[in-house]
LUMKOL-636679 format. One line per field, with one value per atom (N, C-alpha, C): chain; residue in one letter; atom name; x, y, z. Coordinates in Angstrom, 1 decimal, padded with zeros to 4 digits. Example, Ala and Ser with C-alpha at 12.3 -4.5 7.8 and 13.67 -1.06 7.14 Angstrom:
! LUMKOL-636679
ch	c(A,A,A,A,A,A)
aa	c(a,a,a,s,s,s)
at	c(N,CA,C,N,CA,C)
xx	c(013.2,012.3,013.2,012.8,013.7,012.9)
yy	c(-005.7,-004.5,-003.3,-002.2,-001.1,000.0)
zz	c(007.8,007.8,007.8,007.1,007.1,007.9)
This chain:
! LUMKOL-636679
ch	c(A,A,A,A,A,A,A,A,A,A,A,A,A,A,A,A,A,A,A,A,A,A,A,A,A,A,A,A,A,A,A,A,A,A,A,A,A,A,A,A,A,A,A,A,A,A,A,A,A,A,A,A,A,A,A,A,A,A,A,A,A,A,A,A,A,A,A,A,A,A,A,A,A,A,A,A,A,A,A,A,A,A,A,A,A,A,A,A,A,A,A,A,A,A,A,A,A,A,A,A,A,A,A,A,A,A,A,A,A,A,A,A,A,A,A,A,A,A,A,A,A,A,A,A,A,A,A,A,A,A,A,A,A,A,A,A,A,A,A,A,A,A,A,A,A,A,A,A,A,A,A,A,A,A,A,A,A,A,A,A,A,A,A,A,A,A,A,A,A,A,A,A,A,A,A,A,A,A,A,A,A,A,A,A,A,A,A,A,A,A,A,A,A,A,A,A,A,A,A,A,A,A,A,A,A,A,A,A,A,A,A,A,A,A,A,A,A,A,A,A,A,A,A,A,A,A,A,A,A,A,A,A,A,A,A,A,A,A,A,A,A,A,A,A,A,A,A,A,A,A,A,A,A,A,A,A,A,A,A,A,A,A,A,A,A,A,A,A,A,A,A,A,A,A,A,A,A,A,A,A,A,A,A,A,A,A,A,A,A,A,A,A,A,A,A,A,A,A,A,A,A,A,A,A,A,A,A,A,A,A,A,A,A,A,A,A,A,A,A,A,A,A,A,A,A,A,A,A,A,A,A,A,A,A,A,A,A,A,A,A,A,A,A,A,A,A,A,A,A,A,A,A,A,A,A,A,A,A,A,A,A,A,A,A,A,A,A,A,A,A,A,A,A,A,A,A,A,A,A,A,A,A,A,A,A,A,A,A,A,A,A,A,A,A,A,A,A,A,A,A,A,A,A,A,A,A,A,A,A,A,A,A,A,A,A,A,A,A,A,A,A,A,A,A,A,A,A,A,A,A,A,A,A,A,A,A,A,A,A,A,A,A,A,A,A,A,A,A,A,A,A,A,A,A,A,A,A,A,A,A,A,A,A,A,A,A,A,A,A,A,A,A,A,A,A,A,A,A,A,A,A,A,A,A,A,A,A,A,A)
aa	c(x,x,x,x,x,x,x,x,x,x,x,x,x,x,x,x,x,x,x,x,x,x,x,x,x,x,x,x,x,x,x,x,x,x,x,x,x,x,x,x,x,x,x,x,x,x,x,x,x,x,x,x,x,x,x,x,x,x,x,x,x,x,x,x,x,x,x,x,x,x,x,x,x,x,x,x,x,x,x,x,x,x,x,x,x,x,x,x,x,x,x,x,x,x,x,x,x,x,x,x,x,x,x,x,x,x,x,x,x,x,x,x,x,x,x,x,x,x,x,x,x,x,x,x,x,x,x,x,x,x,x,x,x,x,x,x,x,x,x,x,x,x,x,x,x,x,x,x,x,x,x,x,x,x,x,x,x,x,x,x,x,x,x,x,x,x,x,x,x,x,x,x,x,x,x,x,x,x,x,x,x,x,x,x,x,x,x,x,x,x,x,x,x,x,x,x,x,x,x,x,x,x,x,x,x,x,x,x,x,x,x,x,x,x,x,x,x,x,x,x,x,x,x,x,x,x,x,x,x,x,x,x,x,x,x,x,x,x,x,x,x,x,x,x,x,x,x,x,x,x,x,x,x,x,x,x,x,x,x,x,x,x,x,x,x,x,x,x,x,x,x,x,x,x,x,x,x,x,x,x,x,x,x,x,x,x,x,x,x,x,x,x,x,x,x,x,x,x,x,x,x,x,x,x,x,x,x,x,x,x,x,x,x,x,x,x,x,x,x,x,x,x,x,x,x,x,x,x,x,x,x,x,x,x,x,x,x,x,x,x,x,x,x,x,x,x,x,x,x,x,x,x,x,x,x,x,x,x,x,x,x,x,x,x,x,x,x,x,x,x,x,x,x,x,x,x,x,x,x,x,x,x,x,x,x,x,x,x,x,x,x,x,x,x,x,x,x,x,x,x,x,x,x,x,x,x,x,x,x,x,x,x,x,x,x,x,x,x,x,x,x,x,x,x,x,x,x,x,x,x,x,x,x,x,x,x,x,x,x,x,x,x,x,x,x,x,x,x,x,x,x,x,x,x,x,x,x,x,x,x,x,x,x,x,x,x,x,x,x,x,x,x,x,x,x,x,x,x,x,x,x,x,x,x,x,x,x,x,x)
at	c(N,CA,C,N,CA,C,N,CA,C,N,CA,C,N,CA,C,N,CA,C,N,CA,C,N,CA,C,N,CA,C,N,CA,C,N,CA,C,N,CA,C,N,CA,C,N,CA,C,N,CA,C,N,CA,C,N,CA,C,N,CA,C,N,CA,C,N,CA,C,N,CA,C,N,CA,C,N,CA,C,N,CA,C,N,CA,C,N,CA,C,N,CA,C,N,CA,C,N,CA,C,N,CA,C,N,CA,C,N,CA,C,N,CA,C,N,CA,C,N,CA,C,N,CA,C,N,CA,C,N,CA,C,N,CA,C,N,CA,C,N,CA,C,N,CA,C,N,CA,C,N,CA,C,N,CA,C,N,CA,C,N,CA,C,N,CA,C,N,CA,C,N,CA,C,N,CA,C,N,CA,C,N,CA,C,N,CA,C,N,CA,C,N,CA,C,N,CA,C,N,CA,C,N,CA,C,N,CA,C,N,CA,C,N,CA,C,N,CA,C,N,CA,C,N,CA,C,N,CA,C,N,CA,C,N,CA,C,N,CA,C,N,CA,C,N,CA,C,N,CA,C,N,CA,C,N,CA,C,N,CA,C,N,CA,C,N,CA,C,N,CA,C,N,CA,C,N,CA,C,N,CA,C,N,CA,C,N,CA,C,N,CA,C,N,CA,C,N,CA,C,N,CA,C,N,CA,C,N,CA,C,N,CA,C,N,CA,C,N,CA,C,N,CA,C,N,CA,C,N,CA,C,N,CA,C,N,CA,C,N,CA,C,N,CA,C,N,CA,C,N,CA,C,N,CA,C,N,CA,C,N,CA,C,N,CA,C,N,CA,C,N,CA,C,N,CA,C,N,CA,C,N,CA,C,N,CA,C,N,CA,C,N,CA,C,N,CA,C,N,CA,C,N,CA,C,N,CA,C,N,CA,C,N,CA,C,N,CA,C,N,CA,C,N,CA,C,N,CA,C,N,CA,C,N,CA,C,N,CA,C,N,CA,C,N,CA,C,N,CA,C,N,CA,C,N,CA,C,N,CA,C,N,CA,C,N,CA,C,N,CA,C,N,CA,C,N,CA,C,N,CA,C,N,CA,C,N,CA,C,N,CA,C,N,CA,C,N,CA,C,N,CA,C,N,CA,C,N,CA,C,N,CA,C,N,CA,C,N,CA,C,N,CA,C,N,CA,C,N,CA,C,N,CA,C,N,CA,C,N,CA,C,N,CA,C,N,CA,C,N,CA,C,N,CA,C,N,CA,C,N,CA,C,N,CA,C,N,CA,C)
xx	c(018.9,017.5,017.4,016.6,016.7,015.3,015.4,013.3,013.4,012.5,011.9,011.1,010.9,010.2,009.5,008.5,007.9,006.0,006.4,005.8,005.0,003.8,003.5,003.2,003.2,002.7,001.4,000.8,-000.4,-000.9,000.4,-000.1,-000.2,000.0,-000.5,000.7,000.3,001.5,002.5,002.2,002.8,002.4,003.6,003.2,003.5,003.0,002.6,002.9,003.4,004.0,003.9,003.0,003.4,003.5,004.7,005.5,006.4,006.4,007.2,006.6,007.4,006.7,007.2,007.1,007.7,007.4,007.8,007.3,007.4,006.6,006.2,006.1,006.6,006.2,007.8,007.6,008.9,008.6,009.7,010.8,009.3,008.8,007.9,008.5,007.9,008.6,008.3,006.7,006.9,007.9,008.6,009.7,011.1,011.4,012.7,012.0,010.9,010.2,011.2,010.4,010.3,011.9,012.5,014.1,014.7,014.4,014.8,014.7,013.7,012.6,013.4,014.3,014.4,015.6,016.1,017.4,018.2,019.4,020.5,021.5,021.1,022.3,022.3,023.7,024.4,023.5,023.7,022.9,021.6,020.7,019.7,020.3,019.8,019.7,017.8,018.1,017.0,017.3,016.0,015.9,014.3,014.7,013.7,013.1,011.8,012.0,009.9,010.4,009.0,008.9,007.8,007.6,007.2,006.7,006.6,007.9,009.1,010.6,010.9,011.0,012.0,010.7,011.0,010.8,010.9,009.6,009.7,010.1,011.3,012.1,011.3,010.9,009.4,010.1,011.7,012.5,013.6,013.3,014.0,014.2,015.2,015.5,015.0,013.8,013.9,012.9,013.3,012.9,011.5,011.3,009.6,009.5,008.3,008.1,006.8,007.4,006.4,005.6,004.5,004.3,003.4,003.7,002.8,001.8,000.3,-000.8,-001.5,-001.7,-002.6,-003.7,-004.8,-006.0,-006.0,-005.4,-004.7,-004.0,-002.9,-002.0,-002.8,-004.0,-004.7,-004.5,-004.8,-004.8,-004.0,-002.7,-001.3,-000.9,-000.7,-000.5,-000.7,-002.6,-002.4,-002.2,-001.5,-000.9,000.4,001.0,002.2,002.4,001.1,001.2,000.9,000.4,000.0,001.0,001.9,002.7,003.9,004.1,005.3,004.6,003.6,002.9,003.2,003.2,002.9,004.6,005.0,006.9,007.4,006.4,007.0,007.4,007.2,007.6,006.8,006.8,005.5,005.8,004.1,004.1,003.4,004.0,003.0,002.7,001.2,000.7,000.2,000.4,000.4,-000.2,-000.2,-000.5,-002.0,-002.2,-003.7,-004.9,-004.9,-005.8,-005.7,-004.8,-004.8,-005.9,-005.4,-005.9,-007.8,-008.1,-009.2,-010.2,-009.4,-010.1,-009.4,-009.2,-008.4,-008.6,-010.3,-010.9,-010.3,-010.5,-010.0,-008.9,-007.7,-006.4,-005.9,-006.6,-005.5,-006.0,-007.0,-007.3,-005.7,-005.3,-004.0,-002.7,-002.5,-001.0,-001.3,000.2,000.4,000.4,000.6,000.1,000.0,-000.7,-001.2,-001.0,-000.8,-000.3,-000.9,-002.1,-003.2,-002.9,-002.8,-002.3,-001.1,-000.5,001.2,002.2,003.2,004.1,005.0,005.1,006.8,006.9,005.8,005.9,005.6,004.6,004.1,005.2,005.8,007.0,007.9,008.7,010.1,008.8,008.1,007.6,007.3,007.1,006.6,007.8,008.9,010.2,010.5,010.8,011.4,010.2,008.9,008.1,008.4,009.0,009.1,010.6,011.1,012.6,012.1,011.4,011.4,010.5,009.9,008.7,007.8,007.1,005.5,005.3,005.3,004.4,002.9,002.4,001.1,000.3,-001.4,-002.1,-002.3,-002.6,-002.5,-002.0,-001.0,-000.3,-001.3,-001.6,-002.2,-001.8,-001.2,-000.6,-001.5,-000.9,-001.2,-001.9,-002.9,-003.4,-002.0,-002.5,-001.2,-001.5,000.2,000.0,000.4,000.7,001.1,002.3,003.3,004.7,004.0,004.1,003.4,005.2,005.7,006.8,008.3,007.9,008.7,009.3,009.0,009.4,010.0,010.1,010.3,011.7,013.0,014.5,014.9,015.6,016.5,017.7,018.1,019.6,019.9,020.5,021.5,021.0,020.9,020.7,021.5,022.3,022.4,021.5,020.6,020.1,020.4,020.8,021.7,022.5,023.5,024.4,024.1,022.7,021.7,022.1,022.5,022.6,021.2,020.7,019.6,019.2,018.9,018.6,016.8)
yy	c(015.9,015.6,014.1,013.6,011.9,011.9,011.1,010.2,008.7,008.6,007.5,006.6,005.8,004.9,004.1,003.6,002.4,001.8,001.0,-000.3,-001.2,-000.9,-001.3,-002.8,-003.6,-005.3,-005.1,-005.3,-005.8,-007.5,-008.0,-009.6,-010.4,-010.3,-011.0,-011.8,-012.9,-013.6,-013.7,-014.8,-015.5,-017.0,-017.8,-019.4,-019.3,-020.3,-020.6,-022.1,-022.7,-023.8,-023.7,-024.4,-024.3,-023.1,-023.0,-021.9,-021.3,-021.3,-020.7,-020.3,-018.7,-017.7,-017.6,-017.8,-016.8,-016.4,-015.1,-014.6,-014.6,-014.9,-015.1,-013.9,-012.7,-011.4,-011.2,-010.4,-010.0,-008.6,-008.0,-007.1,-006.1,-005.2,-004.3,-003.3,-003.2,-002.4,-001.3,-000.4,000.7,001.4,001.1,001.6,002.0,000.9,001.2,001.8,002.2,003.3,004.4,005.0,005.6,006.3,005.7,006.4,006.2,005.7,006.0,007.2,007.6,009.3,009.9,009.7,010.9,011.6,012.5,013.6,013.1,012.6,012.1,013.8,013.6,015.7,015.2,015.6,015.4,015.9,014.8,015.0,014.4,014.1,013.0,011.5,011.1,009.8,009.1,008.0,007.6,006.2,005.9,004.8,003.6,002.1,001.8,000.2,001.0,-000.2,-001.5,-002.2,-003.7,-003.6,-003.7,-003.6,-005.4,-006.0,-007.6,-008.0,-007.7,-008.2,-007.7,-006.3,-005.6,-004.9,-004.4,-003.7,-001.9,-001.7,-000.5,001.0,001.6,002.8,003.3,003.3,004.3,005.5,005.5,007.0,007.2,006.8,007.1,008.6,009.5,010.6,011.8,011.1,011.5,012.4,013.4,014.1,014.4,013.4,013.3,011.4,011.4,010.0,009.8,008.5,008.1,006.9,006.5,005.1,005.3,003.7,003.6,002.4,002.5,002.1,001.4,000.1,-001.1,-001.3,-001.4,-001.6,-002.5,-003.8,-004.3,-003.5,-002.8,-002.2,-001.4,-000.5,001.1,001.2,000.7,000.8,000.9,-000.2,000.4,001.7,001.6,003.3,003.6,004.3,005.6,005.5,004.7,005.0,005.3,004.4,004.8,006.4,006.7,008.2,009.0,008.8,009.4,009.5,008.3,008.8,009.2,009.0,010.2,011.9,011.9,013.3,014.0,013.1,013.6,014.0,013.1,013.1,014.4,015.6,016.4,016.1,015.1,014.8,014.9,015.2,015.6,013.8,013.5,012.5,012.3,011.8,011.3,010.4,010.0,008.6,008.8,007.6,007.2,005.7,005.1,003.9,003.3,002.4,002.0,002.8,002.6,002.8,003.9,005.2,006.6,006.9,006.2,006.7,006.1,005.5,004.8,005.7,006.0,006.6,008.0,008.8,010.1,010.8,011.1,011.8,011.3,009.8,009.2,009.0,009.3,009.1,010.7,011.1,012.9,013.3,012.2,013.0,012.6,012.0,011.1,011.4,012.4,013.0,014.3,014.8,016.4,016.2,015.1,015.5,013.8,013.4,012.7,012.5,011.6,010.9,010.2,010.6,010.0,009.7,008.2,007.9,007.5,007.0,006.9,007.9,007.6,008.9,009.1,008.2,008.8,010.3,011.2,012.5,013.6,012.9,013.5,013.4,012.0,011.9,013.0,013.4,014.1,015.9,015.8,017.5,017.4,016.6,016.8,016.9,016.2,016.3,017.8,018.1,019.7,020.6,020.6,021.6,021.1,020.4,019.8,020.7,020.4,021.3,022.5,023.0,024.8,024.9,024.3,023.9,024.5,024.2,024.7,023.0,022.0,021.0,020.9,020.4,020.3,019.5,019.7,018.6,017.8,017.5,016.5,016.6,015.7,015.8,014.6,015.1,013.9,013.6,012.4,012.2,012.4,012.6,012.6,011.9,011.7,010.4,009.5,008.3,007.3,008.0,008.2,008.0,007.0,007.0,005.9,005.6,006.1,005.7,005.9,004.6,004.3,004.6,003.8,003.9,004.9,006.0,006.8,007.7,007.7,008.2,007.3,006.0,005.3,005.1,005.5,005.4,003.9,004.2,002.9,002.7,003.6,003.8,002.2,001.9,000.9,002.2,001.8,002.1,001.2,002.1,001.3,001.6,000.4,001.0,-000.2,000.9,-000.1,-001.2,-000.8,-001.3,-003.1,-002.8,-003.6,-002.8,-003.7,-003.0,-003.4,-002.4,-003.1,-002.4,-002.8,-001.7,-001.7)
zz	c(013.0,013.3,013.4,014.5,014.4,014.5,013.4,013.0,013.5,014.2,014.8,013.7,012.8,011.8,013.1,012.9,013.8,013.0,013.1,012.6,014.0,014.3,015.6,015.3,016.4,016.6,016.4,015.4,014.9,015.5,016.3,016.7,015.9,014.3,013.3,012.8,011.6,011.5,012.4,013.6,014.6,014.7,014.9,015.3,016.2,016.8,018.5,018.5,019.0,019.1,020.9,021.5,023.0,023.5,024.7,025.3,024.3,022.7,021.4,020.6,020.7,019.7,018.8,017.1,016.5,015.5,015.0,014.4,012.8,011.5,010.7,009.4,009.8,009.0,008.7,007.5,006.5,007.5,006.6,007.0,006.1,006.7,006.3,005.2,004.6,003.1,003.3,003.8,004.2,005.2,006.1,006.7,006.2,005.3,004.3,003.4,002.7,001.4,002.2,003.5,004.4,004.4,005.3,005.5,003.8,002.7,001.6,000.9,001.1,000.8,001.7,002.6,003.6,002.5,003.0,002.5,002.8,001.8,002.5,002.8,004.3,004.6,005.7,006.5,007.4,008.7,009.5,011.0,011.1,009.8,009.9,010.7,011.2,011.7,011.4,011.3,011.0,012.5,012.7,013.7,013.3,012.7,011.7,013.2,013.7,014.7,014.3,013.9,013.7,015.0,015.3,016.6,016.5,015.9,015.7,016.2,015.8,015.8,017.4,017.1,018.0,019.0,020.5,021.2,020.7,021.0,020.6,021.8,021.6,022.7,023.3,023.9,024.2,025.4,025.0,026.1,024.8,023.4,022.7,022.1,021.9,021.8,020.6,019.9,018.6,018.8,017.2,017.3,016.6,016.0,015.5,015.4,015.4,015.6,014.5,013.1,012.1,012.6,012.4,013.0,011.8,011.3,010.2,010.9,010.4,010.8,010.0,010.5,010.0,010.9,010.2,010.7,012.5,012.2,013.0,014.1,014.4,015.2,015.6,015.4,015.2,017.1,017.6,019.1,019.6,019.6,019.9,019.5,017.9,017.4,018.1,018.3,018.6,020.4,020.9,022.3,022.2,021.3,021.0,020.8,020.0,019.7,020.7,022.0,023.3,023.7,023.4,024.3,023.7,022.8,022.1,022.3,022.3,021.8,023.7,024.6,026.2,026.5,026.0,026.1,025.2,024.2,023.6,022.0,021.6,020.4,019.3,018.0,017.5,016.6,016.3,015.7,014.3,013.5,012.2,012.5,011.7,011.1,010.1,009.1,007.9,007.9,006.7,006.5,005.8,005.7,005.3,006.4,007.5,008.6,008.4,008.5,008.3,007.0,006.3,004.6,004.7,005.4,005.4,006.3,007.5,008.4,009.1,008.1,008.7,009.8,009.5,010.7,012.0,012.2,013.5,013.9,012.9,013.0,013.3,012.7,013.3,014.3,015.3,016.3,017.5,016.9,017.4,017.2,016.3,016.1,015.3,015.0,015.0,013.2,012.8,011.2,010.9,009.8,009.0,007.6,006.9,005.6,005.1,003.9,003.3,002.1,001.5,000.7,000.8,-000.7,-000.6,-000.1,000.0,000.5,-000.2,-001.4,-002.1,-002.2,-002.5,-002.4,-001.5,-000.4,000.9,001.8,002.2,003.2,003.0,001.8,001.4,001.8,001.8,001.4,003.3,003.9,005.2,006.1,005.8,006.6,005.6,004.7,004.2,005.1,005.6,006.1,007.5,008.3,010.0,010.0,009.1,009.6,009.1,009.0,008.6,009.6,010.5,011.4,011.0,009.9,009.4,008.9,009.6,009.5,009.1,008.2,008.2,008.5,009.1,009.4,008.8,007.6,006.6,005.5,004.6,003.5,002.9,001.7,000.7,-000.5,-000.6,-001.8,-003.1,-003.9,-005.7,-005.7,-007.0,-007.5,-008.0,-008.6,-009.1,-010.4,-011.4,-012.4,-013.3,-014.6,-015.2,-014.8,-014.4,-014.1,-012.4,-012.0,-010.4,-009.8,-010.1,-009.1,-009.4,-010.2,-010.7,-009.8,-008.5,-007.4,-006.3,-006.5,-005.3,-005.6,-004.5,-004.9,-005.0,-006.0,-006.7,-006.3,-005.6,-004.9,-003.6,-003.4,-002.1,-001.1,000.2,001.5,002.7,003.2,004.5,005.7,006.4,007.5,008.7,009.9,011.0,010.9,009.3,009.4,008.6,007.7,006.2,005.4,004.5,003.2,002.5,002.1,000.9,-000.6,-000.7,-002.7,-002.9)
């Protein structure tokens, strides 16, 4: 199974210097949450693309596509999600803008992620591979151990190591 991660250009945090762009944003923490939560079992591929940084595949092969959504990006998203969804590919969205405004966001993909995901992501990829996906997964409230779910393990992604 190969998951597409994407992180759309929100346009934000950029200097502009003349004819010179660059870009000003860290390495988004929701994306590496994201393929960390996934199952480590043979034949997952994960693919983790900033759309600020990098160009986003838009004939990429995968087989579901996450785009996480900032108020900011909401417009890109959901084309991005047009067009993963016209190409056959089922899509999630997640993120602040999902959680804020669901009604508007699931009119835009095949399921939706309100709230955090440390426990919605892992239950939504186990229901995508049995294919009973659901329209919306909603995280738990927080409890006192907030990050008692978030892995502590080393990851390699594209050949980054990170912890």
């Amino acid at each position: 199974m190969r998951i597409l991660l994407i992180m759309p250009d929100a346009h934000m945090h950029k200097l502009r210097l003349g004819p010179f762009v660059r870009s000003m944003r860290e390495a988004p923490l929701t994306l590496t949450t994201l393929a960390a939560l996934a199952p480590d079992e043979p034949g997952l591929e994960l693919k983790l693309v900033d759309g600020s940084v990098d160009r986003i595949p838009l004939d990429d092969p995968a087989d579901l596509v996450a785009i996480s959504v900032l108020t900011g990006c909401a417009r890109p998203a959901y084309a991005l999600a047009r067009h993963y969804r016209q190409r056959g590919i089922p899509v999630v969205l997640g993120g602040v803008h999902v959680s804020i405004l669901p009604g508007e966001a699931s009119a835009h993909a095949d399921s939706i992620v309100v709230g955090r995901g440390e426990r919605a992501w892992p239950q939504l990829l186990a229901d995508f591979r049995r294919g009973r996906m659901k329209r919306v997964y909603r995280e738990h409230p927080l409890s006192d151990d907030v990050l008692v779910d978030v892995p502590a393990r080393a990851a390699t992604f594209n050949g980054v190591a990170g912890t």
